[in-house]
C-alpha positions as CSV (number, residue, x, y, z in Angstrom):
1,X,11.3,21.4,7.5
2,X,8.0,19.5,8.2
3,X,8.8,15.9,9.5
4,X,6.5,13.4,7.0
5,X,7.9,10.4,8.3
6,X,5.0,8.3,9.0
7,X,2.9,9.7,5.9
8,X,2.3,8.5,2.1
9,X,3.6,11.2,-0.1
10,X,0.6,12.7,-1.4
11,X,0.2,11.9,-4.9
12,X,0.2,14.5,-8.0
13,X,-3.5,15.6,-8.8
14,X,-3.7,13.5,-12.0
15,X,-6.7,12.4,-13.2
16,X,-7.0,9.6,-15.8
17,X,-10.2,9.4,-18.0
18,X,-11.3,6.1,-19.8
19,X,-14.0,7.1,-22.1
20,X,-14.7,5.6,-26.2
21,X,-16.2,9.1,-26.9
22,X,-13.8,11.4,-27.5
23,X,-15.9,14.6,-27.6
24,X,-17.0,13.5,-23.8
25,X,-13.2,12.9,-22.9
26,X,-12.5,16.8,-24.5
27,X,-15.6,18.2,-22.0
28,X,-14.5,16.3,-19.0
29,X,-11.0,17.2,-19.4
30,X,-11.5,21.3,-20.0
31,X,-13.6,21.0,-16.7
32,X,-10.9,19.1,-14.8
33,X,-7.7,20.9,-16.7
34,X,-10.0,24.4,-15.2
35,X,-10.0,23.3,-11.8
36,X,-5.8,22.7,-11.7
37,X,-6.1,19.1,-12.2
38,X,-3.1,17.1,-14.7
39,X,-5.6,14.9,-16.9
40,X,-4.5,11.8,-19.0
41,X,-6.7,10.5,-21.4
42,X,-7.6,6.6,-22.8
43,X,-9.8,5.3,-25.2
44,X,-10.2,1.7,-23.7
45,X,-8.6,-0.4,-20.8
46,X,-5.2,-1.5,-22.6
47,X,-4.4,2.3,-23.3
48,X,-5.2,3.4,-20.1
49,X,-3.3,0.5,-18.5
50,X,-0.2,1.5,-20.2
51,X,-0.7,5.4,-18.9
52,X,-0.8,4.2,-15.3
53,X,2.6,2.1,-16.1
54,X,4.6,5.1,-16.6
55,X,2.4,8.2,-14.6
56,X,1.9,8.5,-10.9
57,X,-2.4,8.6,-11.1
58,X,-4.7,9.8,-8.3
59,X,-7.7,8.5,-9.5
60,X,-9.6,7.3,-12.6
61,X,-12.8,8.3,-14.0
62,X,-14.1,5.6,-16.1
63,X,-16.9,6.8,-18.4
64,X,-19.6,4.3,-20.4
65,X,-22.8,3.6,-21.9
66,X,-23.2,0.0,-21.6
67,X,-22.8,-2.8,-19.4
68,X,-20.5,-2.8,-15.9
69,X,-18.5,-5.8,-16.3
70,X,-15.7,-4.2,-19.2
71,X,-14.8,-1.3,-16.7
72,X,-15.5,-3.2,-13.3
73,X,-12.6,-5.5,-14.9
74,X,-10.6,-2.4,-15.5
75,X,-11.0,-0.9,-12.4
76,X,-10.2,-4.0,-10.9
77,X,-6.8,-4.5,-12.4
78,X,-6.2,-0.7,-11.9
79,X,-6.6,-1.4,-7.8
80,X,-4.8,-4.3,-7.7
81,X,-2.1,-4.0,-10.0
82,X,-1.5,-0.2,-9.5
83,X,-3.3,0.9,-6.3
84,X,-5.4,3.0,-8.0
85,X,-9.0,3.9,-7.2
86,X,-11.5,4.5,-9.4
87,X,-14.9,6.7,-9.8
88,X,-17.6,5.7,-12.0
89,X,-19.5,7.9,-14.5
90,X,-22.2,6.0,-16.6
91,X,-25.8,6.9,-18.1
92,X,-27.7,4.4,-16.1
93,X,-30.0,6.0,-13.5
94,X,-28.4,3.1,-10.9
95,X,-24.4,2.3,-10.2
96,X,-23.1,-0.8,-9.6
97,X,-23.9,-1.9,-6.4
98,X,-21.9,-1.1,-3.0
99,X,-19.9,-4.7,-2.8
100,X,-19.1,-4.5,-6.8
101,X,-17.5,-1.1,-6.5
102,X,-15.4,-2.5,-3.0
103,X,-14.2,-5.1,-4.5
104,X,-12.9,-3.2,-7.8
105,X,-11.2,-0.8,-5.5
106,X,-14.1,1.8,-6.5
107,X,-14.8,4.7,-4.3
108,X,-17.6,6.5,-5.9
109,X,-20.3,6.5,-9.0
110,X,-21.4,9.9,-10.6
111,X,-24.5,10.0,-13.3
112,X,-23.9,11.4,-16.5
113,X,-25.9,14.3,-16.2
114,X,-24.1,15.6,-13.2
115,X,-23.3,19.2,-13.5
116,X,-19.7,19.9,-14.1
117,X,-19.0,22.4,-10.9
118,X,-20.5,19.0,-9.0
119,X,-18.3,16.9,-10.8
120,X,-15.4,18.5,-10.4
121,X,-16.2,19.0,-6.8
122,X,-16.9,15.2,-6.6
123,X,-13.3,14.3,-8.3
124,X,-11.3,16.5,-5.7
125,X,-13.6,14.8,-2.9
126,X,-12.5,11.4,-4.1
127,X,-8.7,12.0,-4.9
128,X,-8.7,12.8,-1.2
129,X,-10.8,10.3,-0.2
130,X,-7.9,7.7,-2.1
131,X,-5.4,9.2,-0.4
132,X,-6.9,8.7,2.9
133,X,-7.4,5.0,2.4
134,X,-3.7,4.8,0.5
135,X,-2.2,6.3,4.1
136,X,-4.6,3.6,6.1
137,X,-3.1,0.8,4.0
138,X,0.3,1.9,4.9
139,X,-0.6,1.9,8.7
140,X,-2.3,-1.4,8.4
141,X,0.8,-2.7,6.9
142,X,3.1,-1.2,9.6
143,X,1.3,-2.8,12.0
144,X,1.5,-6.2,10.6
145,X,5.3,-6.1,9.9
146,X,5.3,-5.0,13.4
147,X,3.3,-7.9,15.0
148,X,4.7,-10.6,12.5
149,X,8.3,-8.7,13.7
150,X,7.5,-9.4,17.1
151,X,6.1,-12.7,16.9
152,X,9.3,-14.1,15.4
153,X,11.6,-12.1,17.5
154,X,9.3,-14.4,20.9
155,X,10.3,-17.4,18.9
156,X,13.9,-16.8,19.0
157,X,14.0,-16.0,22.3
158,X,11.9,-19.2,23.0
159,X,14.6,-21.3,20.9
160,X,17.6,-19.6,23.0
161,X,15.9,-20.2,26.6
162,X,15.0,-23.9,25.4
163,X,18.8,-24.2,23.8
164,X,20.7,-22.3,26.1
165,X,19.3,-23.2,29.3
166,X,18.4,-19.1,30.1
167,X,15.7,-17.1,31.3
168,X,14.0,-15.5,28.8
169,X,15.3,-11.7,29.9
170,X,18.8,-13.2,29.7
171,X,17.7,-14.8,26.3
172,X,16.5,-11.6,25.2
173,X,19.5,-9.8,26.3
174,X,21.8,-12.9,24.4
175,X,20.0,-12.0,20.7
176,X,20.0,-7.8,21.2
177,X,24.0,-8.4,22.5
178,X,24.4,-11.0,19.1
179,X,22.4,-8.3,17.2
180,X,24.2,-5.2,18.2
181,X,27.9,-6.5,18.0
182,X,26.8,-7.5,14.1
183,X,25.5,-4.2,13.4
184,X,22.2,-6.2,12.9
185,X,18.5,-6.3,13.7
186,X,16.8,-8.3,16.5
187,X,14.3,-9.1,14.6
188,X,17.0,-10.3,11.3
189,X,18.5,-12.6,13.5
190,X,15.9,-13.9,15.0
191,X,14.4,-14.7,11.9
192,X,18.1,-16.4,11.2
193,X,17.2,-19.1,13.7
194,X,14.4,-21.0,11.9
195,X,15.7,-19.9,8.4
196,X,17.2,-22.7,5.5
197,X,19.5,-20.7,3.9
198,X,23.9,-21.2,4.7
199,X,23.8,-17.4,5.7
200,X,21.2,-18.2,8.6
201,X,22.6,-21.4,9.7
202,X,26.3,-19.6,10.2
203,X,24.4,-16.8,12.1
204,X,22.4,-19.3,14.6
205,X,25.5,-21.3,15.2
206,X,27.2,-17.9,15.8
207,X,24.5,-17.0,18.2
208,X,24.3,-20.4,19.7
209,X,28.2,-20.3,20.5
210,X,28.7,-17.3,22.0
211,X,29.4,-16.7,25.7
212,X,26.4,-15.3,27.2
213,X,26.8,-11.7,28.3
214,X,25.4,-10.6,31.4
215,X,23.0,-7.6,31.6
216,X,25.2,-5.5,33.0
217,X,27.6,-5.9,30.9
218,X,25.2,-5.1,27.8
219,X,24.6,-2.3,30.1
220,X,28.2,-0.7,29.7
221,X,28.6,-1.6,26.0
């Protein structure tokens, strides 16, 4: 079996149109619906918001004539709510501009009169596209959990050197010995030590209390 760990699971090839015209939603679906794609369809932001509440969406295609703001908001709430990104499809000759469609979680604008092979093509391009920048959000937020892990896991063994009078390998050793004989993580208890709740304090008296082991015998056990 492949090994994903480390990956998003890629997400089902659903496409969700938000368009007032329903002839234009009927023509944009056949060409997506062609091309494999699962489409859902809304009328206006509250019916698409309650699609994306109960169906796993790749991307959105948000269709209109008018003004920007109505489906910037959408597309907004879509991203921030849902993680979903969104590609814009509008008469105008001009998009909204570059920082507009960032901060909407927007990854692409298409003109009306696109052909549909190009738009089809240009949907596919983006549900990658989302995927790729779902899969960097995952690793960015790895590596925070992994630096805000280690910071707090220094500050325990800070507290135990100053406490316990140790070097810091020995206090080290002290809070993985503690950690392991609790079935624990180093980083749980360490964040135990400068927690307010009963739970942590019984833990970092615990910790505080017990004889210090040393390295060898960690070693053996």
């Amino acid at each position: 079996m492949p090994d994903n760990r480390g990956t998003t699971p890629t997400k089902p090839k659903v496409v969700l149109i938000v368009d007032k015209d329903k002839a234009r939603i009927a023509e944009l679906s056949a060409a997506l619906e062609r091309a494999g794609l699962t489409v859902l369809v809304a009328l206006d932001p509250q019916e698409a918001l309650q699609l994306v509440g109960t169906n796993s969406v790749g991307l959105a295609v948000l269709c209109h004539d008018g003004a920007y703001d109505a489906s910037l908001a959408l597309a907004t709430t879509l991203f921030s709510r849902h993680r979903i990104h969104s590609v814009f499809l509008s008469a105008h000759e001009s998009g909204p501009t570059a920082e507009d469609l960032a901060e909407a979680g927007a990854i692409g604008y298409l003109p009306r009169s696109v052909g549909s092979e190009d738009f089809v093509r240009a949907v596919h391009a983006m549900i990658s596209r989302a995927e790729e920048l779902a899969q960097l959000r995952i690793n960015e937020e790895r590596m925070r959990a992994a630096l805000l892990a280690e910071r707090d896991i220094n500050t325990a063994i800070g507290i135990i050197m100053e406490r316990l009078q140790l070097s810091r390998e020995a206090a080290f050793n002290h809070l993985r010995s503690y950690a392991r004989s609790h079935r624990m993580r180093i980083v749980d208890v360490s964040r135990a030590l400068f927690g307010t709740t009963a739970e942590n304090a019984r833990i970092a008296a615990e910790l505080m209390n017990t004889p210090v082991r040393t390295k060898t015998e960690l070693d053996e056990s």
